[in-house]
N, C-alpha and C positions, 0 to 999 in steps of 0.2 A: 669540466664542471660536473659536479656531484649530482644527479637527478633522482628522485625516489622511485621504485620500482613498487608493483603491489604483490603484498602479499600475503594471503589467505590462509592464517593458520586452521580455520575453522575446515574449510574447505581442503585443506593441504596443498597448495598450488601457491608458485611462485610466474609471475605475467600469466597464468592461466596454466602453465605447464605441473601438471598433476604431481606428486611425491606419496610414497605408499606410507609415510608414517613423521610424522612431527619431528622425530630426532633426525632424519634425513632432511630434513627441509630446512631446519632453523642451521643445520653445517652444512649448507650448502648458501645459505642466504646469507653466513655471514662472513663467507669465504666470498663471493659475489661483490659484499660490499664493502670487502676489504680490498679487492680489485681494484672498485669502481675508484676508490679517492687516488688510486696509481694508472686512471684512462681507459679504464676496461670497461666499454659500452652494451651493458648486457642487451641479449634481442630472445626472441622466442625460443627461436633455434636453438640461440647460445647454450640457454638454460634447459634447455633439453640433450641436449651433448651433454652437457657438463652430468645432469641428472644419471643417465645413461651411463658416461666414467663411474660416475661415485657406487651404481648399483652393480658395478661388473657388467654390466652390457655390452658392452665394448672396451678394447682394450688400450690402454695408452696409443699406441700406433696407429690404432682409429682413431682416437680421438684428435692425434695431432692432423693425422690426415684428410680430415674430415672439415679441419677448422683450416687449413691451407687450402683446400680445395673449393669451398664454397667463398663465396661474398656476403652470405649472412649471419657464416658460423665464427 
């Protein structure tokens, strides 16, 4: 089931998790909510991973390993 996440373009944060700039956030929100209508249950963490991939922070193989290894990721 489809649930509404928040998110603060004013502020730049999606559930609270911060984004450095509008265009990163709104391709991120709307890949999130393209997910969600295929069971993809976003959580804090999620969206901070995910944030994290998109800005090169980490690398694909973190990020898979990172979302295998945790229970909240």
């Amino acid at each position: 089931m489809y649930k509404p996440i928040q998110i603060d373009k004013k502020n730049l944060t999606i559930m609270g998790v911060a984004f450095p700039d509008l265009t990163t956030l709104n391709s991120t929100a709307n890949a999130i909510g393209s997910n969600m209508y295929e069971g993809f249950e976003p959580s804090v963490n999620r969206i901070a991973l995910i944030r994290d991939y998109v800005l090169n922070k980490i690398t694909f193989t973190q990020f898979v390993e990172t979302a295998k290894n945790t229970n909240e990721a």
